[in-house]
N, C-alpha and C positions, 0 to 999 in steps of 0.2 A: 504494500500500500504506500501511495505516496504521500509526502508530509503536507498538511494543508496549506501551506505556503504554497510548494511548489502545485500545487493543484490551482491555488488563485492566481498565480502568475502564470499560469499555461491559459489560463480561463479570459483575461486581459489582454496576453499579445496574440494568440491565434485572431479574435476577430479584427483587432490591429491590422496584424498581418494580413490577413485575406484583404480588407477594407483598403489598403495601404495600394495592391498591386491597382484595385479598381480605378484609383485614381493617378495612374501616370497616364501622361498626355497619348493620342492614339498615332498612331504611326502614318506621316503622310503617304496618299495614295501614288501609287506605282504607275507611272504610262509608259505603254510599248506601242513603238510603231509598227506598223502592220505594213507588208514591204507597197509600196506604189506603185508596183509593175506585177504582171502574171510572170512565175516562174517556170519557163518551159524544164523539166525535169529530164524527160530524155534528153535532149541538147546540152544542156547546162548543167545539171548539178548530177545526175545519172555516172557521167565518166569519172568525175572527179572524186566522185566516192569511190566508185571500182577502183581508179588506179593510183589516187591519193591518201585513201582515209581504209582502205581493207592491206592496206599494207600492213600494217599492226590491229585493227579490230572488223571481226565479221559484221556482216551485217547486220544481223541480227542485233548485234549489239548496239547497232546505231542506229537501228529502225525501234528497237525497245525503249530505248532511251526516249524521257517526259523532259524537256526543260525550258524554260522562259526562255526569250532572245535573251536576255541580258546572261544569262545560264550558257547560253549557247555560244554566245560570243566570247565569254569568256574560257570555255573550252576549248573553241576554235581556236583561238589564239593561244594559248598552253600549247596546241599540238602543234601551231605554226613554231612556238616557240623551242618545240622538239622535235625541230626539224621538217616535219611538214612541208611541202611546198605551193603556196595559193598567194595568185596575186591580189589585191584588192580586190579587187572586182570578183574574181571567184568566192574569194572569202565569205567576201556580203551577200552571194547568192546561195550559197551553200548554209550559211546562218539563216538568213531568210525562208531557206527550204525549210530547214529542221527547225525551226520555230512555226513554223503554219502549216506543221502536220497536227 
C-alpha cells in the first residue's frame, strides 16, 4: 500500500499532467504541392526506377512504400546523396510520381 502522501501527490499531478499536454499550442498545418503537370510514367519515371532506383531496392519495395513529398524528397535525395544518379528534373518527376500514388 502506498503512503497517503504519495497517493495525494499522484492524485494532483496526473490530472496536471494530462491537463498540461491539452494545452500546448496545435501544430501548424502542412501544405504539399500537388505536381502541375500529368506525369507520363512509362516515358519518364518507368526507366529510371528500373535502371536507377532497382539497383539497390526491388520494386516492390518502392511501390510499398507510403510517404509524403516532403518524405519523398527527402529520401530521394539521401539516395542521390548515395550515389544515385538523377538530374533535377528527373529527381522532381520521380518524387512527384511517388508522392501521387
Amino acid at each position: 500500500m502506498l503512503p497517503a502522501v504519495t497517493v495525494r501527490l499522484l492524485l494532483i499531478l496526473c490530472p496536471v499532467l494530462l491537463l498540461s499536454g491539452c494545452l500546448s499550442k496545435a501544430l501548424p498545418p502542412v501544405t504539399v504541392q500537388l505536381p502541375t503537370r500529368t506525369i507520363d510514367y512509362q516515358r519518364e519515371v518507368k526507366p529510371l526506377l528500373d535502371k536507377r532506383c532497382t539497383v539497390c531496392h526491388s520494386r516492390e519495395r518502392i511501390d510499398q512504400a507510403q510517404k509524403t513529398p516532403e518524405e519523398w524528397a527527402a529520401t530521394v535525395d539521401r539516395m542521390i546523396g548515395n550515389g544515385a544518379q538523377l538530374s533535377p528534373e528527373e529527381r522532381q518527376a520521380v518524387i512527384d510520381y511517388l508522392a501521387s500514388r
